[in-house]
C-alpha positions in Angstrom: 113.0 147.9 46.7 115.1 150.5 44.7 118.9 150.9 45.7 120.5 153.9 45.9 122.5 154.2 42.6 120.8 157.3 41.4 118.4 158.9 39.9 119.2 157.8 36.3 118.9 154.5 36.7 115.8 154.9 38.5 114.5 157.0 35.6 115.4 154.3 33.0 113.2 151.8 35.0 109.8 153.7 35.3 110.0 155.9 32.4 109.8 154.7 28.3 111.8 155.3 25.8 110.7 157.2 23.2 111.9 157.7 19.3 111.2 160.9 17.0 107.3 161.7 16.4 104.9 163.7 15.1 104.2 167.0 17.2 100.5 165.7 18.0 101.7 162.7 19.9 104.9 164.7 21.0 102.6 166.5 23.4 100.5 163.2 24.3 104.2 161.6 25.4 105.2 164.8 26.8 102.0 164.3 29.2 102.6 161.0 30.1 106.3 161.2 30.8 105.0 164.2 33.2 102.9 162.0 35.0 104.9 159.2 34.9 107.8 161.4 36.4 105.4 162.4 39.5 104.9 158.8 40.2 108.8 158.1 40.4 109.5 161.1 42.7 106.1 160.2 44.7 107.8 156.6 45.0 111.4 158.1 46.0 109.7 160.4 48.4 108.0 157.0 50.0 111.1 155.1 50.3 113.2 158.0 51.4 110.5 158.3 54.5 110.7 154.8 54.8 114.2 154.8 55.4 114.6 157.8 58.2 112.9 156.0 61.0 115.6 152.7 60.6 118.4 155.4 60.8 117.5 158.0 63.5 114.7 155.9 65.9 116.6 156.0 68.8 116.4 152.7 71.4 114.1 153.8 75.0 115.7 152.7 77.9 113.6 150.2 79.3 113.7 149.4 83.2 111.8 146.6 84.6 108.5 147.4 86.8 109.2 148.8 90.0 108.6 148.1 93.7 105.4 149.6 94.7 104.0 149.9 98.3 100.2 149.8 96.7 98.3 146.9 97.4 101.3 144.6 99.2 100.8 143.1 102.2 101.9 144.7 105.2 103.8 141.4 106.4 105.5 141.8 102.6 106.7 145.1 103.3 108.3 144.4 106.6 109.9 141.5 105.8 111.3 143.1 102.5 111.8 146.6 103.8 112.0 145.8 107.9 110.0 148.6 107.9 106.1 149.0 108.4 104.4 151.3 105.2 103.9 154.1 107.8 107.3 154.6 108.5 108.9 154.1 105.1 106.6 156.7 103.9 107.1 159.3 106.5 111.3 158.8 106.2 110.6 159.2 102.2 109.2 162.2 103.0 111.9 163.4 105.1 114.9 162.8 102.7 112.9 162.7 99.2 114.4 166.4 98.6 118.2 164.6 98.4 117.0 161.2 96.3 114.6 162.7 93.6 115.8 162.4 90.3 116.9 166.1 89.0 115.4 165.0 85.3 112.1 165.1 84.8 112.5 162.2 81.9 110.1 159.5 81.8 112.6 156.7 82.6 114.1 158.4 85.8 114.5 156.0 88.7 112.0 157.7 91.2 112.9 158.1 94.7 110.8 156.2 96.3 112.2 153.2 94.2 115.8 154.0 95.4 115.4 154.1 99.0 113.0 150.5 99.3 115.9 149.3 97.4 118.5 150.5 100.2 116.4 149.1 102.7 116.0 145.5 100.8 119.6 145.3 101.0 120.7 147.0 104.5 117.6 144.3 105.9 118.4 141.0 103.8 121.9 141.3 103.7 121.7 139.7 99.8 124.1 141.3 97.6 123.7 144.1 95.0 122.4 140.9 92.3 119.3 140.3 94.3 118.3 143.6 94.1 116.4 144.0 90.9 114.4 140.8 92.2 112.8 142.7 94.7 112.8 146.5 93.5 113.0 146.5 89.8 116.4 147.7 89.7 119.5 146.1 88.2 123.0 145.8 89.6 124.2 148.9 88.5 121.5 151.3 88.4 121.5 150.0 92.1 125.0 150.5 92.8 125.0 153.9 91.5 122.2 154.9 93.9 122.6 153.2 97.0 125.5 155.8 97.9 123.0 158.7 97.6 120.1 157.3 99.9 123.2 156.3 102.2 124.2 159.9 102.2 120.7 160.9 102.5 119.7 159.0 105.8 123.3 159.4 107.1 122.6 163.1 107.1 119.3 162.2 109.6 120.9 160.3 111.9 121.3 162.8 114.8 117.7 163.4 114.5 117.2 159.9 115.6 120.6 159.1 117.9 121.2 161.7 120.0 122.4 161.0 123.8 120.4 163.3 126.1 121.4 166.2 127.8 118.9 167.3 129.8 118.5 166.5 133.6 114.7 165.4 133.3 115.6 163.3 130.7 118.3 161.3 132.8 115.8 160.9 135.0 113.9 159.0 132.9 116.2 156.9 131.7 116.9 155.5 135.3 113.9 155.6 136.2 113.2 152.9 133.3 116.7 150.8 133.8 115.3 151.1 137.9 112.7 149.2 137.2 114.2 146.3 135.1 115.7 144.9 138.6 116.4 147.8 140.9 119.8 149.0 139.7 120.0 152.7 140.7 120.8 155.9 138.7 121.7 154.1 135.5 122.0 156.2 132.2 122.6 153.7 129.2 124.0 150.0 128.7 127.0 150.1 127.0 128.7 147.2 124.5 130.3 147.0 121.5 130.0 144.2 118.5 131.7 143.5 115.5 130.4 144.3 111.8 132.5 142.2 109.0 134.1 143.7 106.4 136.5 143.0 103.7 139.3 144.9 104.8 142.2 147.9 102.9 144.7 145.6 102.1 147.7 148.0 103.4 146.1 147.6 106.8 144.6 144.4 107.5 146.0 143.5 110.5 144.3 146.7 112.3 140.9 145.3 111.5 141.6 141.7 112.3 140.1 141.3 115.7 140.2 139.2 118.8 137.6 136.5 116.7 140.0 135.9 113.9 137.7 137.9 111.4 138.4 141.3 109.8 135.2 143.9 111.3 134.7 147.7 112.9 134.2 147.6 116.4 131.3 149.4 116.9 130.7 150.5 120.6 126.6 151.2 121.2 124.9 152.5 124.2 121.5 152.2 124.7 118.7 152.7 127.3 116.7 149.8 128.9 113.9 150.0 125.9 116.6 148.9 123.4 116.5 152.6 121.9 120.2 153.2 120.8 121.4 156.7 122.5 124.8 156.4 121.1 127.2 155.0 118.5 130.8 155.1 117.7 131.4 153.4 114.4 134.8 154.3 112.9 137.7 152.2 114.9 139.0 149.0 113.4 138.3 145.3 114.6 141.7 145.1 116.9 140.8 147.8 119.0 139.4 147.1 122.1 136.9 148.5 124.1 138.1 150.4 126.8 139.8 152.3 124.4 136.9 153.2 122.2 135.2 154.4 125.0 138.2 156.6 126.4 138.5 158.3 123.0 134.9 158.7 121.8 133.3 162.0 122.8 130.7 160.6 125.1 133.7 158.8 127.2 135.1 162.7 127.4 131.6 163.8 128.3 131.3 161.5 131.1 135.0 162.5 132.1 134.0 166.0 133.0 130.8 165.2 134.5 128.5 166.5 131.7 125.6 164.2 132.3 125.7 164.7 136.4 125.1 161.7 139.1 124.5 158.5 136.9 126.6 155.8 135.2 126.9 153.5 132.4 127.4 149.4 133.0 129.8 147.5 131.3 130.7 144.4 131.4 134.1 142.9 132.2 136.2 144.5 129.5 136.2 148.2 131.2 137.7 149.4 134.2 135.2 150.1 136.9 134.9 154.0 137.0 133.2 156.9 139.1 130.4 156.7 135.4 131.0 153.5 134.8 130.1 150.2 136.7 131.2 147.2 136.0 130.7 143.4 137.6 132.7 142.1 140.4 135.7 139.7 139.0 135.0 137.8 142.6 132.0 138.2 144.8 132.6 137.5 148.8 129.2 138.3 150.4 126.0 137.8 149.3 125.4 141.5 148.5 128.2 141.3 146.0 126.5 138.2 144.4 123.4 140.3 144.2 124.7 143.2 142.5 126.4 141.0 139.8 123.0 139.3 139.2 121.4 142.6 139.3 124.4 144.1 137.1 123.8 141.6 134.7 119.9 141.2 134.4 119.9 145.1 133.6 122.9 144.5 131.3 121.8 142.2 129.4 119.5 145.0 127.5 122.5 145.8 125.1 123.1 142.2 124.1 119.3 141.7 123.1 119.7 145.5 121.2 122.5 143.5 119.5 120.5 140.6 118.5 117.6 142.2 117.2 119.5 145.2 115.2 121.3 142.1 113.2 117.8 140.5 112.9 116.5 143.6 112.0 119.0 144.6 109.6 120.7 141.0 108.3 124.0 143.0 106.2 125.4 143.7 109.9 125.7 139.9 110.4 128.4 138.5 108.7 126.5 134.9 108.2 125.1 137.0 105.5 129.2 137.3 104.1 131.5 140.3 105.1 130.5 143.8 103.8 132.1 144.8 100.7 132.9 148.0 101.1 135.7 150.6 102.3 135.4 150.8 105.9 134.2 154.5 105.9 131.4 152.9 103.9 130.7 150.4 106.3 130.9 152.8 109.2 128.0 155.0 107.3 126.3 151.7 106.7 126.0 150.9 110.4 125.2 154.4 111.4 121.8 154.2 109.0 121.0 150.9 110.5 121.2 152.0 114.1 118.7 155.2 113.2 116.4 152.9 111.3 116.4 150.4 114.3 115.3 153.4 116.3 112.6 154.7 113.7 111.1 151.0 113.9 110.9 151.0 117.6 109.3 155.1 117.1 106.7 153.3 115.3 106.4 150.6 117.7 107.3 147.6 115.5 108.1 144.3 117.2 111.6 143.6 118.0 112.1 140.1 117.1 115.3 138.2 117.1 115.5 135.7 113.9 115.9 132.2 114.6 118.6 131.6 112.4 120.9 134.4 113.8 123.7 132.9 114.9 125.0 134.0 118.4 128.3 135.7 118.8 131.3 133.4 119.9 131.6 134.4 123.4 134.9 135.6 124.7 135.4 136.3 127.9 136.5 139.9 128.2 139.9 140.9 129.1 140.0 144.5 130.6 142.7 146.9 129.9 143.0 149.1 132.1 142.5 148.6 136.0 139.4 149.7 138.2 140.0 153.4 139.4 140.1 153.7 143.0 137.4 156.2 142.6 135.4 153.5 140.4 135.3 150.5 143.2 134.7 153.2 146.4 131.3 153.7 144.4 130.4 150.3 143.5 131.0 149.4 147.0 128.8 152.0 148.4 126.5 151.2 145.7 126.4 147.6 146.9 126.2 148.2 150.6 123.2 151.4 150.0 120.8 148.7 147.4 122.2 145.4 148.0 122.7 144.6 151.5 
């Protein structure tokens, strides 16, 4: 090869010297220093081309293949996605508008691929490096989208969780939780559980709750088909329940009588209200005993919504490790689990309960605030009307 230190040198290599002749073979040199002279710039011209490319060829951004719901197994899709092919594609429709890459450039993260990967994590519970395993993206193309899917299905949620307000629709809903054991006019279960997190360190102590683990306390109520009608996700670990409910807007609702003659059931932690029953600390009769069994058996609906949400959706379960995110985050997180939960019971998937969830330590509840006169006159006549 020929290094750049100019054209004279280069000259001097490809072209002869010549001494004083004759004008006959003055043009016959002339000619060939013509030709050879072509040669030399054809030669330049070929190295200078073969140059460009090592100086301006620009590296592609190469990602690795990416999920795909062609040709998988539908057992492979729920148990990476935790949601059946039918619904994933229908909720990809819904919220591809937001998710879409703007570009139209080749290497573009589609979609499609950005929402499977949400859905890997929100259901596994692995962490952002386990990602790329499953959906072709690495850690940080993943953490960079994950917030804009979140966003996305956060934006859905009241089309999914929505507690209703019509009077034909309350009387479904007892008419369903009626039928479980025969508790009359009851409108939802109500609970709340704990979601770990890694907590702000300037207020730690507010999210350290009762369990001696820093969470959200996130109060659910749902109807006696384990569909989730309501969620309040934003008040740290230490607060209890009884005060959720008395400062969420369906506690307010049910305060001025918005959702007419009905009631919630709670357990031990709330005060027994005119919308709100809750189990006798100490039955007397036999009637009493029977309520609490009954009280319970219908109860017990919110417990297994519990279960199988953190089965469904293993990054609410803190054997998986505490969620590492800001607790607005993690309250946006739970939100998009509860309205997925409800979109896989929409499409009637089975609502399992893994085997190796690990139950809740069980603490006996402490209420708060007392039973309201008004609260235990209904119970009672409750009791003597279905129970007796």
């Amino acid at each position: 090869m020929v290094l750049a230190g100019g054209y004279a040198n280069l000259l001097m290599l490809v072209t002869p010297v010549c001494g004083v002749a004759g004008a006959g073979e003055d043009g016959e040199n002339r000619e060939q220093r013509g030709e050879q002279g072509n040669q030399a710039e054809e030669r330049r011209r070929e190295e200078r081309q073969a140059r460009r490319p090592r100086n301006r060829q620009l590296r592609q951004r190469m990602y690795r293949p990416r999920a795909a719901l062609e040709g998988m197994p539908e057992k492979t899709v729920v148990h990476n996605y935790r949601l059946c092919t039918r619904a994933i594609l229908s909720l990809y429709e819904e919220i591809k508008c937001d998710i879409n890459p703007a570009t139209a450039r080749g290497h573009a993260i589609p979609g499609l691929s950005k929402l499977l990967g949400t859905l890997h994590f929100l259901g596994n519970g692995s962490f952002q490096n386990a990602i790329g395993v499953a959906c072709g993206m690495d850690q940080s193309s993943f953490s960079r989208h994950f917030n804009q899917v979140l966003q996305a299905l956060k934006k859905r949620v009241r089309n999914y969780i929505q507690f209703p307000e019509q009077p034909a629709q309350w009387q479904e809903l007892k008419s369903e939780f009626l039928s479980v054991a025969g508790m009359p006019d009851v409108l939802g279960a109500i609970d709340c559980t704990h979601v770990a997190l890694a907590p702000p360190s300037d207020r730690e102590m507010a999210f350290r709750n009762r369990k001696n683990f820093y969470s959200l306390n996130i109060q659910v109520v749902c109807d006696a088909q384990m569909k989730i009608l309501n969620v309040v996700a934003k008040f740290p670990g230490s607060f209890h329940d009884s005060y959720i409910l008395s400062n969420s807007a369906l506690g307010r609702n049910f305060m001025e009588g918005k959702y007419g003659e009905g009631w919630l059931l709670g357990d031990a932690a709330y005060g027994c209200k005119p919308w709100l029953l809750t189990p006798l600390s100490a039955p007397h009769t036999p009637a009493e005993t029977r309520f609490n069994e009954v009280h319970a058996t219908t109860r017990s609906v919110i417990d297994r919504t519990f279960r199988v949400l953190k089965s469904r959706f293993r990054c609410l379960d803190r054997s998986r490790g505490a969620l590492q995110y800001a607790p607005e985050k993690v309250a946006d997180i739970v939100l998009v689990c509860c309205m997925l939960h409800n979109i896989a019971l929409n499409h009637e998937m089975a609502s399992e309960i893994a085997p190796d969830l690990p139950r809740e330590a069980l603490i006996c509840p402490t209420p708060t605030e007392p039973d309201a006169e008004s609260g235990r006159k209904l119970r009672q006549k409750v009791i003597e009307d279905n129970f007796s």
